[in-house]
FIVEXMI-7233 format. One line per field, with one value per residue (C-alpha): y, x, z; residue number from 1; residue in three letters. Coordinates in nm, 4 decimals. Layout:
c2 = (Y|...)
c1 = (X|...)
c3 = (Z|...)
nr = (NUM|...)
rest = (Ala|...)
This chain:
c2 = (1.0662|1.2338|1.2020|1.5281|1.5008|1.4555|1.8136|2.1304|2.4314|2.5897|2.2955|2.3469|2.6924|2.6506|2.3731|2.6306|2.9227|2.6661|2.5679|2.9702|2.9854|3.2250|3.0857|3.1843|2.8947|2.6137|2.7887|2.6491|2.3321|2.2357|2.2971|2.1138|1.8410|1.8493|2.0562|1.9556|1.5989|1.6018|1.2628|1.4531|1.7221|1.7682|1.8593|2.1164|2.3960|2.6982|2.6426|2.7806|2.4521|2.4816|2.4402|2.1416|1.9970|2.0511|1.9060|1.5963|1.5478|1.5458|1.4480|1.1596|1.2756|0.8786|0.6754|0.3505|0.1967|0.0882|-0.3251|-0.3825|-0.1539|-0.3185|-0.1745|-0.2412|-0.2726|-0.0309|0.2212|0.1833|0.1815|-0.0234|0.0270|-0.2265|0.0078|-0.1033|0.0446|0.0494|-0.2033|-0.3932|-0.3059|-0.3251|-0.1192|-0.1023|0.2248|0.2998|0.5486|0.5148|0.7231|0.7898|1.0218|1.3486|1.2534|1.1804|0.9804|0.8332|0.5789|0.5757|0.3558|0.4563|0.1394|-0.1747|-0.3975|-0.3498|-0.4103|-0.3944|-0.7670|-0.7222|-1.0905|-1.0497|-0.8191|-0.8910|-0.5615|-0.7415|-1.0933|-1.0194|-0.8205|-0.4775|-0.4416|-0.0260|0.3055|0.5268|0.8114|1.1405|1.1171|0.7899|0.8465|1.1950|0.9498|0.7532|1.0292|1.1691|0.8473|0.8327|1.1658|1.0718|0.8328|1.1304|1.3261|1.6079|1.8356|1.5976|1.6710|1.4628|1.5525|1.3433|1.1778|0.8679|0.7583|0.3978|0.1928|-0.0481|0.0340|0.1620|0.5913|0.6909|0.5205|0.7166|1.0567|1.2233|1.1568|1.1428|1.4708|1.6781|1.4343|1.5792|1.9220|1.8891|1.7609|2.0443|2.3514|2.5481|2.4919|2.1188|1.9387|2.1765|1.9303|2.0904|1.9472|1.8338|1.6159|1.4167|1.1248|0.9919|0.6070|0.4630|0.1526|0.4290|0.4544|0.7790|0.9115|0.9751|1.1137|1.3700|1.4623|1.5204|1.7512|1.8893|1.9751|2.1571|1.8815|1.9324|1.6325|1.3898|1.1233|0.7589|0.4842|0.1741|0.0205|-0.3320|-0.4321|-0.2910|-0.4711|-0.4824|-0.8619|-0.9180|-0.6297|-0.8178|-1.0950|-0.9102|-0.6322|-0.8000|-0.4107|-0.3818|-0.5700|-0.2257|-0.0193|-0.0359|0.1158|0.3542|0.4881|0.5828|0.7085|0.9437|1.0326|1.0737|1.2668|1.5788|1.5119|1.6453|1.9113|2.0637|2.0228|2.0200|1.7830|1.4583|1.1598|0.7953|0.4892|0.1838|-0.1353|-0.4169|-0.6568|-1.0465|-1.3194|-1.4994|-1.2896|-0.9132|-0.9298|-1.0373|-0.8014|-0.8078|-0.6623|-0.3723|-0.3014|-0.2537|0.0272|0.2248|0.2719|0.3270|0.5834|0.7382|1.0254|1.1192|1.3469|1.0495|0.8498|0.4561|0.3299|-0.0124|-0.2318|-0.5690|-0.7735|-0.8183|-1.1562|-1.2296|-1.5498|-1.7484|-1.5808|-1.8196|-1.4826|-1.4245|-1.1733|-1.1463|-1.2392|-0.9804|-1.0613|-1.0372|-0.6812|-0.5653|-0.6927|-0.4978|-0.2029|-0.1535|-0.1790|0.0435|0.3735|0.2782|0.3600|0.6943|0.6348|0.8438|0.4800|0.4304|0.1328|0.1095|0.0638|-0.1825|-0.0262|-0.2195|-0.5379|-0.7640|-0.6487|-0.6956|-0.3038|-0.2892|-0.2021|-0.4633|-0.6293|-0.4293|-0.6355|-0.6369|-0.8962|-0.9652|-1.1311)
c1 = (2.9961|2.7013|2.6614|2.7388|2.5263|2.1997|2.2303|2.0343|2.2324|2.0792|2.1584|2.4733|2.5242|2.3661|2.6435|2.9074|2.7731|2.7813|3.0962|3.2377|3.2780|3.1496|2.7614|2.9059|3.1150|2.8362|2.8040|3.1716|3.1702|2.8261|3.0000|3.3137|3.0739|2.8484|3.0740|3.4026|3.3353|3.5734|3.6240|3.7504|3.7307|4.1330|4.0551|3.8470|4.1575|4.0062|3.8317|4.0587|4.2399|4.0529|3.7179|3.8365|3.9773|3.5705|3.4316|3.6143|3.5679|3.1985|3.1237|3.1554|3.1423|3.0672|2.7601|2.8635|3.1142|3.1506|3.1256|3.1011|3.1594|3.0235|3.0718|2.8500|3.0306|2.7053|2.8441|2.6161|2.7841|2.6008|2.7509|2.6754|2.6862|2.6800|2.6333|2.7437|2.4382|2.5198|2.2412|2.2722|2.1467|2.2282|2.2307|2.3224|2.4610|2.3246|2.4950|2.2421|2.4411|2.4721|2.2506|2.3983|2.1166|2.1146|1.8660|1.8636|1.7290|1.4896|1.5076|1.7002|1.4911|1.1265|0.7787|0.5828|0.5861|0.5917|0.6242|0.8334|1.1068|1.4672|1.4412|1.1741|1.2827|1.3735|1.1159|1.2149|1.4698|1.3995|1.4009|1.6943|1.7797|1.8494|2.2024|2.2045|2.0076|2.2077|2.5063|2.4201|2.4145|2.7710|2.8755|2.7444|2.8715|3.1858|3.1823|3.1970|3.4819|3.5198|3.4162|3.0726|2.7797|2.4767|2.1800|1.8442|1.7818|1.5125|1.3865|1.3357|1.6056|1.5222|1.2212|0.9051|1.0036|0.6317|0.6446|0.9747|0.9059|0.9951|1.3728|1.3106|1.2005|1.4793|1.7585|1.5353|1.5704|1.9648|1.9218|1.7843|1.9264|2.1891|2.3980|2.3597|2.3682|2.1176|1.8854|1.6276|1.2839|1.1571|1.4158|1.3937|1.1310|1.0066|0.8239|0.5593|0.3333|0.0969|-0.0264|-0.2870|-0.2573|0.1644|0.0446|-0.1695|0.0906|0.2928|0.0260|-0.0771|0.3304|0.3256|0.5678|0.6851|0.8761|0.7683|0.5670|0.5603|0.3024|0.4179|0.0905|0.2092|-0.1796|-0.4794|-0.7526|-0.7519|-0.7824|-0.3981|-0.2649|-0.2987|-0.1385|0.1380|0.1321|0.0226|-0.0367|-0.3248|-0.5657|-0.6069|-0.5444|-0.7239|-0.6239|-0.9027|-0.8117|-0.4277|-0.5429|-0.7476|-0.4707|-0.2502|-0.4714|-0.5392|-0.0969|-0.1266|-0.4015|-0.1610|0.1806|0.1324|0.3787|0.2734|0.2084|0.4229|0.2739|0.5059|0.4443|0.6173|0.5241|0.5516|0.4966|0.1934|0.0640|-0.0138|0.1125|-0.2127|-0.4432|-0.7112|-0.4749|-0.3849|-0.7132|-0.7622|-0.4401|-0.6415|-0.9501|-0.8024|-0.5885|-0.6627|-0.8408|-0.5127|-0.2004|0.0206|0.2928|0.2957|0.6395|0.6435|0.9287|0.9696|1.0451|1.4244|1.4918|1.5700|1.7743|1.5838|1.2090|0.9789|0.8887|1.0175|1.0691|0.7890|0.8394|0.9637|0.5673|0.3861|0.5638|0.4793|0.1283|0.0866|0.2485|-0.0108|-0.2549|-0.1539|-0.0526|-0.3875|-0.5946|-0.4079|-0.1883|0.1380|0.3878|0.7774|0.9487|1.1635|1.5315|1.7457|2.0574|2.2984|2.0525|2.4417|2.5345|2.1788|2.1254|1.8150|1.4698|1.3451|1.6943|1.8423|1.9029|2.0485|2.3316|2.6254|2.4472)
c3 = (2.9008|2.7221|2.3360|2.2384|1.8977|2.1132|2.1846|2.0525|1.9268|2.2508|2.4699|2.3472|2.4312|2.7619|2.8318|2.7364|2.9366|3.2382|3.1519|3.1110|2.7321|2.5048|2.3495|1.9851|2.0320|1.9924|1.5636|1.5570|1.7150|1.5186|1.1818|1.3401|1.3498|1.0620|0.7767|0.8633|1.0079|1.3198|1.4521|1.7756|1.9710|1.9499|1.5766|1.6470|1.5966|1.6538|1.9109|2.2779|2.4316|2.7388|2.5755|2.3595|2.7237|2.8413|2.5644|2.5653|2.9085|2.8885|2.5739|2.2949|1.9295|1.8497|2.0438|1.8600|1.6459|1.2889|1.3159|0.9624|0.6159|0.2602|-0.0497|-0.3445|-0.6974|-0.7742|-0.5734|-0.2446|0.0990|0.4024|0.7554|1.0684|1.3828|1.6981|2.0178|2.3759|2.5035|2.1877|2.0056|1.5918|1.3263|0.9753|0.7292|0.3811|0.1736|-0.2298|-0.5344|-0.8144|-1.0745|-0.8458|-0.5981|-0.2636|-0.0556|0.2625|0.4426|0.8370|1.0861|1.3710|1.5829|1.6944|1.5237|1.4388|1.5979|1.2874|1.1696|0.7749|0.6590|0.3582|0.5819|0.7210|0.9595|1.1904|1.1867|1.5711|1.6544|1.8634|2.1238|2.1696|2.0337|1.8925|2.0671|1.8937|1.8950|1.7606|1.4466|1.4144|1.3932|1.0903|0.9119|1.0142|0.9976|0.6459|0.5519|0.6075|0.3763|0.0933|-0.0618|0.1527|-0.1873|-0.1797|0.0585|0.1477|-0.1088|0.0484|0.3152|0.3766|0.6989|0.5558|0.7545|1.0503|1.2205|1.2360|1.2266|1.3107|1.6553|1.7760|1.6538|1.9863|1.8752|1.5141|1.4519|1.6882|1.4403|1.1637|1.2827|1.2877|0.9230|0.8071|1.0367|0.8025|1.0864|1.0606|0.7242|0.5674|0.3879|0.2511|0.3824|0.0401|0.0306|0.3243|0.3190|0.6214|0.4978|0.7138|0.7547|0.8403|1.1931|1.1542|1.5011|1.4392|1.1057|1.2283|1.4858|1.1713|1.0230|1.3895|1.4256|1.0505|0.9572|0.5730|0.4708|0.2137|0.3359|0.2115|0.3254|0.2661|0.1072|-0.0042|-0.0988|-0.2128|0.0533|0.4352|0.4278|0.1689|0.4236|0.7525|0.5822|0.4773|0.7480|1.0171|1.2403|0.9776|1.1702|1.4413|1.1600|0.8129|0.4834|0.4951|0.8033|0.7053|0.4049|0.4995|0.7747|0.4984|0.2933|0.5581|0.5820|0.2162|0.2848|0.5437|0.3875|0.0061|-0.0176|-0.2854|-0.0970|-0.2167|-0.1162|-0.1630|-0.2747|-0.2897|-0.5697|-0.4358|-0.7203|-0.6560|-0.3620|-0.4405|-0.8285|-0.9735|-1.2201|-0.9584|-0.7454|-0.9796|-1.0673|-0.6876|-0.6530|-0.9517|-0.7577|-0.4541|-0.5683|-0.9073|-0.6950|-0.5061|-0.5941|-0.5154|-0.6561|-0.6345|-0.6024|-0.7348|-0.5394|-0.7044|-0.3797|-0.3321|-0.1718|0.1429|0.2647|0.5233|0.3748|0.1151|-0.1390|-0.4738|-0.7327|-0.9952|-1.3738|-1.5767|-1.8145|-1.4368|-1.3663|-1.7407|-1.7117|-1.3523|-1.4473|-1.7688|-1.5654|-1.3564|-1.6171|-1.8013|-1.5148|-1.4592|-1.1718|-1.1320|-1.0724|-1.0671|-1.0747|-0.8284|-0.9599|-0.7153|-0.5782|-0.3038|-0.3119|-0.3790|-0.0175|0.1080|0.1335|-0.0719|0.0592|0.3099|0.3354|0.6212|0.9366|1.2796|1.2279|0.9645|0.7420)
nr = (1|2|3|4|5|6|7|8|9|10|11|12|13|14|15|16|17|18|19|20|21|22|23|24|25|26|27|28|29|30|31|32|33|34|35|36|37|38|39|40|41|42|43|44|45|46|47|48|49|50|51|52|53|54|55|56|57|58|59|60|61|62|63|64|65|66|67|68|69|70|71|72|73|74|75|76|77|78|79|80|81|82|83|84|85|86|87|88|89|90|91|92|93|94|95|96|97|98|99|100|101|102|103|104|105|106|107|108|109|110|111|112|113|114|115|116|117|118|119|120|121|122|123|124|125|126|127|128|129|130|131|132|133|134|135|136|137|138|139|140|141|142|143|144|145|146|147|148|149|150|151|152|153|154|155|156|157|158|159|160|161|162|163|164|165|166|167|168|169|170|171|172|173|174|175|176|177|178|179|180|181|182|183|184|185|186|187|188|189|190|191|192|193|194|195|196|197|198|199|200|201|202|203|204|205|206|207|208|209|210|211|212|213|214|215|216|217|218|219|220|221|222|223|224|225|226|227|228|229|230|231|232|233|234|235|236|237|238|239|240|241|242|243|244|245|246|247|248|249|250|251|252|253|254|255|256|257|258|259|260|261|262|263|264|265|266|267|268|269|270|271|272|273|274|275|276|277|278|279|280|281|282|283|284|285|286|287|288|289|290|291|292|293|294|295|296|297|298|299|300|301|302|303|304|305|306|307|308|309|310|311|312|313|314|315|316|317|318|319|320|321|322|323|324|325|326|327|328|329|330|331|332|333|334|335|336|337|338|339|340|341)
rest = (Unk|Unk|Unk|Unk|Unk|Unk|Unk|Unk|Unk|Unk|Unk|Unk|Unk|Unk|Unk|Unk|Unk|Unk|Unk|Unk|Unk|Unk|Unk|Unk|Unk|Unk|Unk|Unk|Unk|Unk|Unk|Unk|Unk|Unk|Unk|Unk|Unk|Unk|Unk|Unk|Unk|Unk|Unk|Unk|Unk|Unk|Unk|Unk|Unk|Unk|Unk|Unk|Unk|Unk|Unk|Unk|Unk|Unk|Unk|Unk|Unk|Unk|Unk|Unk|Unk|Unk|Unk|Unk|Unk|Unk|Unk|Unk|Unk|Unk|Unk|Unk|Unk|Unk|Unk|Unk|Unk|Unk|Unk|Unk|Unk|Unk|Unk|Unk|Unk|Unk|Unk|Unk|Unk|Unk|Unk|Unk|Unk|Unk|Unk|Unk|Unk|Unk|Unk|Unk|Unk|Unk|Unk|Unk|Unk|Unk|Unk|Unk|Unk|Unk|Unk|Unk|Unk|Unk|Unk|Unk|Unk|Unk|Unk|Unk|Unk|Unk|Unk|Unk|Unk|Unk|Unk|Unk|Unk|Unk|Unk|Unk|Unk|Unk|Unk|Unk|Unk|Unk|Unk|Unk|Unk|Unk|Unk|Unk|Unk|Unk|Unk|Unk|Unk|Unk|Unk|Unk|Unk|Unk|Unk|Unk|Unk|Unk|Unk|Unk|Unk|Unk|Unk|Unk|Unk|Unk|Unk|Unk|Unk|Unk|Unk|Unk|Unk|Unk|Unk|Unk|Unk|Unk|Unk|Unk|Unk|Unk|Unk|Unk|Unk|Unk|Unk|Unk|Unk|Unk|Unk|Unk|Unk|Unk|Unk|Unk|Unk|Unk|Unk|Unk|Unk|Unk|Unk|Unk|Unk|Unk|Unk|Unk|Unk|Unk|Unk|Unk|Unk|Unk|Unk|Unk|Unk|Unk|Unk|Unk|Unk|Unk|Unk|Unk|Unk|Unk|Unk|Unk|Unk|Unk|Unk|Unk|Unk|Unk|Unk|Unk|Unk|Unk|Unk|Unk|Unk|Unk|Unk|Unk|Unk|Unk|Unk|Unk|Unk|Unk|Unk|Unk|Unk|Unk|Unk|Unk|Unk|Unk|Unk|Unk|Unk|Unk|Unk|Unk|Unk|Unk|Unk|Unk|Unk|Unk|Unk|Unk|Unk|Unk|Unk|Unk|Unk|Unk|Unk|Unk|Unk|Unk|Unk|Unk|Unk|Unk|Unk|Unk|Unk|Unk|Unk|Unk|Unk|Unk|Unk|Unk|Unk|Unk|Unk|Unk|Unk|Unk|Unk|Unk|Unk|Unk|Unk|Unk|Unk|Unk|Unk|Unk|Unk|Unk|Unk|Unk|Unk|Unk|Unk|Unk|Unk|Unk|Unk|Unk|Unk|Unk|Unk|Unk|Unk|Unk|Unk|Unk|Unk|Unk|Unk|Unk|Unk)
């Protein structure tokens, strides 16, 4: 059967024009889905029993199933989803006072070889369709009070989200359709090692989500180290990808950075972030490293983040701190992975 979340509101209607039903039906089942979080088309009341008999013989509301559900005593939720070729991703739902976030993955794995990651230990096994990355979020959702609704969303799960934006940005465009979850753009972030040419597409396309680059050093030489896709890349070249992003979209650029003790902690280093970026409307999020079993980094010193962080607001730079949130059930950023663990 076909994954009926994979669908467009016109595919949709299309389906139900072949099938002999009214096209103003595809407005109800799409809120069946999204607002009122059927789990099957037999829930779906108002809609005639013939069409819920079509429906459920063509279609699956669900793609995968839930292998494993961790709760944080923090409040985060992490859910292990696997799917029919037994493929594993993992996605997380964080609670931040009012704020309802989610983080989604892209990809079974990831190709991008970041050293100090979980997500890539394994490499890549393939792309996420549509459907599938629609389904962490309902998934997700679900997860929430019925009175509750999803507030932000971050593509910063497994995966590299830049190298599958054929089916990212159709799940994106369910996201924010009022007849989807209705996230507003400015609050959906889509994070990136930064590969320019899927940038541009993103300014080509009139894309206006947030955009963060995850930066992790201030020198092309440190980044291959630690981002190994570097070496056919550069720093100057996302950048300036990134900066005509900003040009078209207005939207304040993040760049992430994950401090390491020993490695890309040192003042040199912060010195480095000032002059690369004191000239840009950008925020640096700051991501002390949060450990990962089997991996040889550690967490800097409480005096070696202090000393960076001066550094840092001295020269001007617009920085955060990232606060950790689900890192006890291995949920935090860079601790996502394909197996129970």
């Amino acid at each position: 059967m076909k994954h009926v979340l994979t669908l467009s509101d016109g595919e949709l209607s299309e389906w139900l024009g072949h099938r002999g039903h009214a096209g103003y039906r595809a407005a109800q089942i799409q809120r069946w889905l999204y607002y009122r979080r059927a789990d099957s088309f037999d829930e779906m009341t108002d809609l005639p029993a013939a069409l819920r008999h079509d429906l459920a013989k063509d279609f699956a509301i669900w793609s995968g199933s839930i292998a494993r559900h961790t709760v944080a005593e923090d409040g985060t939720e992490k859910l292990l989803l696997q799917f029919e070729d037994r493929g594993t991703i993992e996605c997380v739902l964080l609670r931040d006072g009012r704020r309802r976030s989610i983080c989604v993955s892209t990809q079974v794995g990831c190709a991008m070889g970041c050293v100090f990651c979980a997500s890539g230990l394994n490499g890549v096994d393939r792309n996420l369709s549509r459907g599938e990355i629609v389904e962490q979020m309902l998934r997700l959702q679900r997860l929430l009070p019925a009175a509750e609704r999803l507030s932000h969303l971050v593509v910063m799960g497994m995966g590299e989200p830049l190298a599958n934006l054929d089916q990212l940005l159709p799940a994106l465009e369910l996201a924010t359709d009022q007849n989807g979850l209705g996230i507003s753009t400015r609050r959906i972030t889509i994070s990136t090692v930064g590969l320019p040419k899927a940038i541009d597409r993103l300014s080509d396309e009139d894309c206006r989500f947030q955009l963060a680059v995850s930066l992790h050093a201030p020198n092309d030489s440190l980044r291959t180290e630690l981002v190994p896709v570097n070496k056919n890349l550069g720093i100057d070249q996302i950048l300036a990808a990134a900066d005509r992003y900003y040009d078209v979209s207005g939207r304040r650029l993040t760049y992430e950075y994950v401090l390491l003790a020993d490695i890309n902690d040192q003042e040199e280093h912060a010195r480095e972030l000032v002059s690369l970026l004191r000239s840009r409307s950008a925020l640096l999020n700051v991501i002390p490293y949060n450990p990962v079993v089997g991996l040889p980094y550690k967490t800097p010193s409480g005096t070696s983040q202090k000393r960076f962080r001066q550094i840092l607001e001295d020269g001007g730079l617009n920085i955060q701190f990232r606060q950790r949130k689900g890192d006890k059930i291995n949920a935090a950023c860079g601790q996502l992975r394909r197996t129970m663990q």
